[in-house]
Short mmCIF file of the C-alpha atoms (twelve columns), coordinates in Angstrom:
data_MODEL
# 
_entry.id   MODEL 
# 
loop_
_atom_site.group_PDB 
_atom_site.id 
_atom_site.type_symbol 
_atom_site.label_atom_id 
_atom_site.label_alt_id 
_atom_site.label_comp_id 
_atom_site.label_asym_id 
_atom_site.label_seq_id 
_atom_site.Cartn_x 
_atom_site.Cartn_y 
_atom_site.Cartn_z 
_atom_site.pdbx_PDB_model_num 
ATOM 1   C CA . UNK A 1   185.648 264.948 47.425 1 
ATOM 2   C CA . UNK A 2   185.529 268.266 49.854 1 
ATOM 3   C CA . UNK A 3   182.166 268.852 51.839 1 
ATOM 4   C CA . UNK A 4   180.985 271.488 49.218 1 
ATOM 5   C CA . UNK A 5   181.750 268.442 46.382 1 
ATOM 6   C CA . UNK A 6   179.704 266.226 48.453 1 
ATOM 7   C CA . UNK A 7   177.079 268.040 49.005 1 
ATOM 8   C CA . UNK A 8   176.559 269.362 45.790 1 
ATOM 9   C CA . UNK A 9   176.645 265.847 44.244 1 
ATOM 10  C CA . UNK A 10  174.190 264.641 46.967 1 
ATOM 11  C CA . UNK A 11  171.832 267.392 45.320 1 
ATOM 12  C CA . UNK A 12  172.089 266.402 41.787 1 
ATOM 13  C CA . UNK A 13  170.635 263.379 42.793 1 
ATOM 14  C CA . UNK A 14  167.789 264.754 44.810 1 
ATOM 15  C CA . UNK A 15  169.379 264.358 48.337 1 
ATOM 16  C CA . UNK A 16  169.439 268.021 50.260 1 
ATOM 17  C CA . UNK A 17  171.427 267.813 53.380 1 
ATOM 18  C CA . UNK A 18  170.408 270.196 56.124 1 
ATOM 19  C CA . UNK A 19  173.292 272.262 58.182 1 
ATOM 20  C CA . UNK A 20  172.632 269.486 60.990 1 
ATOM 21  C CA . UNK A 21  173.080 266.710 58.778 1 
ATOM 22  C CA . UNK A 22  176.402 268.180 57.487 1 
ATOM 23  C CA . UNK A 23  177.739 268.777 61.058 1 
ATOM 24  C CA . UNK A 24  176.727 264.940 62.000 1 
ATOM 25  C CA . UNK A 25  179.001 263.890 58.931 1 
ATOM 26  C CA . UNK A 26  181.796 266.052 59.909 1 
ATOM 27  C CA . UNK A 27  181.072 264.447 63.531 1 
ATOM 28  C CA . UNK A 28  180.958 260.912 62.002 1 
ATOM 29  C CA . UNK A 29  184.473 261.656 60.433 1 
ATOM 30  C CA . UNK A 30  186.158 263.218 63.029 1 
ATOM 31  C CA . UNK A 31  185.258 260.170 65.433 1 
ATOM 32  C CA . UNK A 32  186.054 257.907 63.131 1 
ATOM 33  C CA . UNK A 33  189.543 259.028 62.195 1 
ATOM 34  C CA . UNK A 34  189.908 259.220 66.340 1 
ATOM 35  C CA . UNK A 35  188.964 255.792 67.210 1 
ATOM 36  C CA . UNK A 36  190.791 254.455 64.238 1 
ATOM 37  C CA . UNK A 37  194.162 255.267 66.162 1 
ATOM 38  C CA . UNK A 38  192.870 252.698 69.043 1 
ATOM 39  C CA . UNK A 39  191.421 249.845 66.564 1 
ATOM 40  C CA . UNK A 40  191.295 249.023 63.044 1 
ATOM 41  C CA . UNK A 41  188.143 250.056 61.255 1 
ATOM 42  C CA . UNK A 42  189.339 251.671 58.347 1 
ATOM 43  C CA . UNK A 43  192.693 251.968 55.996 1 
ATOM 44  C CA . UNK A 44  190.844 255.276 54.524 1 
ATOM 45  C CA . UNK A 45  191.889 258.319 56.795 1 
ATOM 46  C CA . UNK A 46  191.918 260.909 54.837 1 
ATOM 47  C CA . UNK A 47  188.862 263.599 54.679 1 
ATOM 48  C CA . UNK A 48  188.299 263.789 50.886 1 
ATOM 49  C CA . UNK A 49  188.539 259.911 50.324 1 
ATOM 50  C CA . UNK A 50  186.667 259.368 53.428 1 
ATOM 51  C CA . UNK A 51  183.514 261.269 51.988 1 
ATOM 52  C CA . UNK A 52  183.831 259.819 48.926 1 
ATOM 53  C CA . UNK A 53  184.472 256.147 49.371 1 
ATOM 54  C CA . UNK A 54  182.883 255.685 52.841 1 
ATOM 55  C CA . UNK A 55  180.281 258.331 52.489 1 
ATOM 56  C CA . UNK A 56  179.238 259.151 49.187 1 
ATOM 57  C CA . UNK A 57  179.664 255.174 48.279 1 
ATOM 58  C CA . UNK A 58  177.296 253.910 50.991 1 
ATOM 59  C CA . UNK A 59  174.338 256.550 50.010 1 
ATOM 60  C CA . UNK A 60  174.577 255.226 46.281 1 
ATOM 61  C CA . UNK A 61  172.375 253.043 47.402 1 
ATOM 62  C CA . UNK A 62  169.511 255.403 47.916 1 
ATOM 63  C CA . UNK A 63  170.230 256.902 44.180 1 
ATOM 64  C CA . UNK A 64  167.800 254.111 42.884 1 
ATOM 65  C CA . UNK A 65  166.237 252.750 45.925 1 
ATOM 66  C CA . UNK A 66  163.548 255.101 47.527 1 
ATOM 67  C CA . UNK A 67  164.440 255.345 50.907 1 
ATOM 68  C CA . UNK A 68  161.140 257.331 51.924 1 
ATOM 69  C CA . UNK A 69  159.358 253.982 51.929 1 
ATOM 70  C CA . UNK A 70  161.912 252.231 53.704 1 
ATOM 71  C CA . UNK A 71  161.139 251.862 57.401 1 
ATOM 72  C CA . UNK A 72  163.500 249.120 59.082 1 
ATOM 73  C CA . UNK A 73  167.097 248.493 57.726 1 
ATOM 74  C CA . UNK A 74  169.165 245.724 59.017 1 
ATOM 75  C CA . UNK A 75  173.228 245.966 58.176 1 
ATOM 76  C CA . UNK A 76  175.417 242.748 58.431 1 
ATOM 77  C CA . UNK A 77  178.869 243.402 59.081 1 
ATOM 78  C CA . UNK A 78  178.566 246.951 58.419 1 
ATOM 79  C CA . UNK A 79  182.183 247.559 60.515 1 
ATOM 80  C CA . UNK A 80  182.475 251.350 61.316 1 
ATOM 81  C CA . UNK A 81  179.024 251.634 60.056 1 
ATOM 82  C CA . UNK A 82  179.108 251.818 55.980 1 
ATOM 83  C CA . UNK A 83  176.504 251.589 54.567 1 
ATOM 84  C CA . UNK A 84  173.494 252.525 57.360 1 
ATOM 85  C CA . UNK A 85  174.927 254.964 59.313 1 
ATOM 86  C CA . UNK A 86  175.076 257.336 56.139 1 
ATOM 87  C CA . UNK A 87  171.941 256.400 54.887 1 
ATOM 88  C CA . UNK A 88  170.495 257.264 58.517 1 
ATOM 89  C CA . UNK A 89  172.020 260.616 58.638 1 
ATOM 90  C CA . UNK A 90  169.903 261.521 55.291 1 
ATOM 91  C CA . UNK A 91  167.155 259.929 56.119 1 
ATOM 92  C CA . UNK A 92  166.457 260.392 59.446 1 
ATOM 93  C CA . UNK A 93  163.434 258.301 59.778 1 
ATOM 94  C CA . UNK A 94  164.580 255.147 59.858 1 
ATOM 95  C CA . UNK A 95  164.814 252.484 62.172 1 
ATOM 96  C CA . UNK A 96  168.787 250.822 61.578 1 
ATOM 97  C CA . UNK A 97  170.015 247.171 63.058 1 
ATOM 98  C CA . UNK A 98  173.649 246.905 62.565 1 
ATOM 99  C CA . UNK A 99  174.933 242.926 63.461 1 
ATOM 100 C CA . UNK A 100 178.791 243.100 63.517 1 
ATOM 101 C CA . UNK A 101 181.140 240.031 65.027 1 
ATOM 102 C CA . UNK A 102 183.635 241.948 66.412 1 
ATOM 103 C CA . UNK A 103 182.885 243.816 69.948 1 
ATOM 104 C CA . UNK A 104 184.688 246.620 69.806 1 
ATOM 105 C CA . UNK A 105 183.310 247.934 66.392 1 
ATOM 106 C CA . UNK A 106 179.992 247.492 68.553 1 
ATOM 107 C CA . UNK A 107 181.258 249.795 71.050 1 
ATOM 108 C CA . UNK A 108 182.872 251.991 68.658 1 
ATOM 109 C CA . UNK A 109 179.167 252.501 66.865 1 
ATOM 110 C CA . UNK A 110 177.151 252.946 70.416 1 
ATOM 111 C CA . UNK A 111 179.518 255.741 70.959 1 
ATOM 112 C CA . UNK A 112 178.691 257.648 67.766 1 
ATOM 113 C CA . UNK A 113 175.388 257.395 67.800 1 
ATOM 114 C CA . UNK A 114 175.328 259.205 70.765 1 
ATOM 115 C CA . UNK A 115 177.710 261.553 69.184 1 
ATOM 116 C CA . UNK A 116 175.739 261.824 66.166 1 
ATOM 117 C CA . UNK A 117 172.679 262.189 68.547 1 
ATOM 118 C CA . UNK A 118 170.823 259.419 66.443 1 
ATOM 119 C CA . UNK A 119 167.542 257.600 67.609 1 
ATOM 120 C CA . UNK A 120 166.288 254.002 66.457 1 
ATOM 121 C CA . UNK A 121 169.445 252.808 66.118 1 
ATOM 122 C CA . UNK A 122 170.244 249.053 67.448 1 
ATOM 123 C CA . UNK A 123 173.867 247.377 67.713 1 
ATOM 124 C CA . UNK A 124 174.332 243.468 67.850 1 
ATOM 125 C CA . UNK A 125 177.241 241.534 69.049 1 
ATOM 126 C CA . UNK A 126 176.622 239.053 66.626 1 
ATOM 127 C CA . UNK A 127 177.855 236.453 63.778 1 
ATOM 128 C CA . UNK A 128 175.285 236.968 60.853 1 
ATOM 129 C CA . UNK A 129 174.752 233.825 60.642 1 
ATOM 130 C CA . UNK A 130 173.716 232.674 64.161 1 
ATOM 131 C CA . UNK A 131 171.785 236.457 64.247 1 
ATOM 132 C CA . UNK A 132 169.627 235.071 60.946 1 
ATOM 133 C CA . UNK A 133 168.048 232.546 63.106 1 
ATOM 134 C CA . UNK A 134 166.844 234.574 65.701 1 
ATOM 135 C CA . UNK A 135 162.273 233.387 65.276 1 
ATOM 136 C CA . UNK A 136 161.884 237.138 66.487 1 
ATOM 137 C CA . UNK A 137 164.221 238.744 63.438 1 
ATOM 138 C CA . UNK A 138 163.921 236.208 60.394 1 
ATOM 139 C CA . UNK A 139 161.611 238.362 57.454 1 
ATOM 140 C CA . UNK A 140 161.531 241.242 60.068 1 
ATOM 141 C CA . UNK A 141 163.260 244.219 57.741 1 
ATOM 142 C CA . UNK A 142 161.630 246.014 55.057 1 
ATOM 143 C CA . UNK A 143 165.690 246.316 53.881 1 
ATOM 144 C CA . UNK A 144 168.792 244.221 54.527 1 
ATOM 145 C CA . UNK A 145 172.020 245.646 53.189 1 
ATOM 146 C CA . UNK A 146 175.590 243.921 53.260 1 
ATOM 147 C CA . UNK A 147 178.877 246.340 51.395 1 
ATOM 148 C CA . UNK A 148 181.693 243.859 50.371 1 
ATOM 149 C CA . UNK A 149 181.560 241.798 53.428 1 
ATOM 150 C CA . UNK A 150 181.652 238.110 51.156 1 
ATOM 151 C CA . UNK A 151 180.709 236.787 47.981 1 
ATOM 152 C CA . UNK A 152 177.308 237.082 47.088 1 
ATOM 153 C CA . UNK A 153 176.145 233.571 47.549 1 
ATOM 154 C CA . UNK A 154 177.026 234.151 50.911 1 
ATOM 155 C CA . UNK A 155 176.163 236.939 51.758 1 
ATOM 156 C CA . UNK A 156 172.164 235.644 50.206 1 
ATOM 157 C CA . UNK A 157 172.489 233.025 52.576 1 
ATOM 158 C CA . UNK A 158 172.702 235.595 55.645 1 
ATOM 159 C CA . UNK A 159 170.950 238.176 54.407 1 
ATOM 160 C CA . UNK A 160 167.445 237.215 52.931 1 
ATOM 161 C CA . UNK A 161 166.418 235.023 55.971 1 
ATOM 162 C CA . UNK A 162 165.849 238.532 57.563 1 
ATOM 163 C CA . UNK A 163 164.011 240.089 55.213 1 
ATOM 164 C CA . UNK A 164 160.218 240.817 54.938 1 
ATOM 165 C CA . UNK A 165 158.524 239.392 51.571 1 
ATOM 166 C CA . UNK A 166 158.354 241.758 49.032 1 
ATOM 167 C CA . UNK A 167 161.122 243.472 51.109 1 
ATOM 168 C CA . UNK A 168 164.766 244.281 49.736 1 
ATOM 169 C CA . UNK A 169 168.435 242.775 50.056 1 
ATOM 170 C CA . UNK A 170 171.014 245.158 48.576 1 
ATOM 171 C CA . UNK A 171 174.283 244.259 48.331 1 
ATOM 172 C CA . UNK A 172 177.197 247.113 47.526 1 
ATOM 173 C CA . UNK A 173 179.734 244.919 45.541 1 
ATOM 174 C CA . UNK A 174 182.392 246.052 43.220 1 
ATOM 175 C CA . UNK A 175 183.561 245.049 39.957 1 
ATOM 176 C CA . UNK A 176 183.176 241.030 40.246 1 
ATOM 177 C CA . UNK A 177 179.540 241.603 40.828 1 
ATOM 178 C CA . UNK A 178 177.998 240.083 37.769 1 
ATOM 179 C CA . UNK A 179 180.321 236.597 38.225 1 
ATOM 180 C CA . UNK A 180 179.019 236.830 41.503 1 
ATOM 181 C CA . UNK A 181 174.939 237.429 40.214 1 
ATOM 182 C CA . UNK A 182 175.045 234.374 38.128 1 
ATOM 183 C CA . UNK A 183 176.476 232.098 40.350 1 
ATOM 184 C CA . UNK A 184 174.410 233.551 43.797 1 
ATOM 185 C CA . UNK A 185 171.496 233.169 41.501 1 
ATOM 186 C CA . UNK A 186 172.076 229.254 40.837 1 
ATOM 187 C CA . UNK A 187 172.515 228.715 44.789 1 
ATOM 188 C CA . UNK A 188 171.160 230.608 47.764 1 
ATOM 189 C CA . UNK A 189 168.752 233.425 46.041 1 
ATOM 190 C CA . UNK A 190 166.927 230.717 44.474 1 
ATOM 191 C CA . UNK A 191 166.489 228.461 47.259 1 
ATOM 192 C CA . UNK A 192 165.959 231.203 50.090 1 
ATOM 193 C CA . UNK A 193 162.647 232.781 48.047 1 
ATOM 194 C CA . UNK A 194 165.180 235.717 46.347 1 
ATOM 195 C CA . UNK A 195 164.914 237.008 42.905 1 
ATOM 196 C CA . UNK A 196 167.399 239.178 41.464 1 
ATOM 197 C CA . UNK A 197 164.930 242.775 40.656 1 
ATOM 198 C CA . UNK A 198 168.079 244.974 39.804 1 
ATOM 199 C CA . UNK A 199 171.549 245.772 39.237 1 
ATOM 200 C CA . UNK A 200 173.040 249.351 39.326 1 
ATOM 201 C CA . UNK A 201 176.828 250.310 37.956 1 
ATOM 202 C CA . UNK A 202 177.738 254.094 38.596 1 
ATOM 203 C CA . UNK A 203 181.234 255.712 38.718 1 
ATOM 204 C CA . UNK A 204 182.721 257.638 41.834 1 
ATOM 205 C CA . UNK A 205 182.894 260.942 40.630 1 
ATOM 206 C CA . UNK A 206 186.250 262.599 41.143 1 
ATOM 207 C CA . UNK A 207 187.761 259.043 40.751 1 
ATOM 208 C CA . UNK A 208 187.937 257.560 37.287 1 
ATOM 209 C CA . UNK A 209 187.328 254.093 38.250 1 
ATOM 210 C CA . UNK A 210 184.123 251.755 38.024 1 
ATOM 211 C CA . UNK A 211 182.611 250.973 41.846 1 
ATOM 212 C CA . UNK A 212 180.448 249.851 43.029 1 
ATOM 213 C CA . UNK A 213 177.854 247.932 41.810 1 
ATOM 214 C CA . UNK A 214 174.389 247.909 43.956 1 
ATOM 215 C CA . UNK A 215 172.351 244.809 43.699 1 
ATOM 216 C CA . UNK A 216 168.538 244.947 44.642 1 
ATOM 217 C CA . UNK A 217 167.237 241.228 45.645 1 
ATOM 218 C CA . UNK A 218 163.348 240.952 46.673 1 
ATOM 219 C CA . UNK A 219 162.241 238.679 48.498 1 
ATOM 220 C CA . UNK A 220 159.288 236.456 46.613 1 
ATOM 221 C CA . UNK A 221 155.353 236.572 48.406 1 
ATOM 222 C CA . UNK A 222 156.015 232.971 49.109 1 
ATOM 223 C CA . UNK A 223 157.579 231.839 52.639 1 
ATOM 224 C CA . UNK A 224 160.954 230.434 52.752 1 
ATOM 225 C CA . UNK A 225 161.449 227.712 54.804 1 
ATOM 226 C CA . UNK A 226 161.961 228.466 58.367 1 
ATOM 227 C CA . UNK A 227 164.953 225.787 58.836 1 
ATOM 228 C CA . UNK A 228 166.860 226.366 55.564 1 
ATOM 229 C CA . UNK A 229 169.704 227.021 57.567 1 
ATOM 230 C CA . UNK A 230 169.986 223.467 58.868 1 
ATOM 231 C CA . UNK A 231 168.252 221.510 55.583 1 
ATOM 232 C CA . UNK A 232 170.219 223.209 52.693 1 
ATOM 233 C CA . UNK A 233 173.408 221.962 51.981 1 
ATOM 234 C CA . UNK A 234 175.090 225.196 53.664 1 
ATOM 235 C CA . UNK A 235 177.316 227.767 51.456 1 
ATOM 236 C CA . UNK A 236 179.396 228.730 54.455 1 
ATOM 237 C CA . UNK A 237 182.966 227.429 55.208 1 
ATOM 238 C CA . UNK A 238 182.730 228.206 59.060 1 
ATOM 239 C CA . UNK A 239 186.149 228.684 60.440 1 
# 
């Protein structure tokens, strides 16, 4: 997918990308292909495939989510950013948490954000699951998104502690998403207030291959309890 690809498919689904916005993404790419050489945050280098499966991929999620009432995103284990950092870029507005467990992906992301001159954006050297029990963070996110970081159950366990009722977890998964629905469902989105509201299959264009499916999980009016972390039997194997 070339920038003229991009942005054309971006506009068939009602996202219009400014001249600024374009530069930041060719800004995000070149930094990211640069500090790639010193660590390991991606195995996709190339420019097309990077604006298609990094890019394009992680602002699926606004093709049937509407972003413009979205205020406060949190991102666990996001990496070199994927999926928030896109989704801030066309939507400016919003206020993005990003909790990663490694340090220097946390350095890595304060630098571009200053390349990418972005405001409201917070970084967290963090485990998810230790972050999730911060009093001052638990049902503080009108969104909480998670791309292929664990299995679903999981990722429900680390996720919907953070966000607000009524508010949104979306989780990017591919292919094994639906094995992963019904068994998340039976465990941790039950018993942490979720519900599942909707599930989304599309297909990359320019790649012939099914990706990507993004799962919508709202958070019920009801609380959760605050210590479910300690008093459920816990879905984690901690290493």
């Amino acid at each position: 997918m070339n920038i003229e690809q991009f942005t054309a498919a971006l506009e068939e689904k009602g996202i219009t990308l400014s001249p600024v916005q374009l530069e930041q993404f060719e800004t995000y790419f070149r930094m990211l292909v640069e500090w790639n050489e010193k660590m390991n945050l991606t195995s996709i280098t190339e420019k097309e495939e990077v604006y298609l499966k990094h890019f394009y991929d992680s602002i699926s999620a606004a093709f049937f989510i509407d972003f413009h009432k979205v205020t406060t995103i949190c991102d666990i284990g996001a990496g070199a950013g994927f999926p928030s950092i896109p989704l801030k870029i066309c939507f400016p507005h919003l206020h993005v948490t990003i909790v990663d467990s490694l340090q220097k992906r946390i350095t890595f992301l304060n630098e571009l954000a200053k390349g990418l001159n972005l405001q409201d954006t917070t970084f967290y050297h963090d485990r998810a699951e230790t972050f999730g029990q911060r009093k001052e963070k638990r049902e503080s996110y009108d969104l909480v998104t998670a791309r292929a970081v664990a299995r679903l159950s999981v990722l429900s366990e680390l996720c919907l502690p953070l966000v607000k009722k009524e508010g949104l977890f979306v989780a990017l998964k591919a292919s094994a998403a639906d094995e992963e629905m019904q068994a998340g469902k039976k465990k941790a989105v039950t018993v942490l207030g979720g519900e599942v509201v909707e599930k989304h299959s599309f297909v990359l264009p320019f790649l012939k291959k099914a990706n990507g499916t993004s799962l919508s999980l709202k958070r019920k009016k009801k609380h959760q309890k605050k210590n479910i972390l300690e008093n459920q039997e816990h879905l984690i194997n901690h290493q």
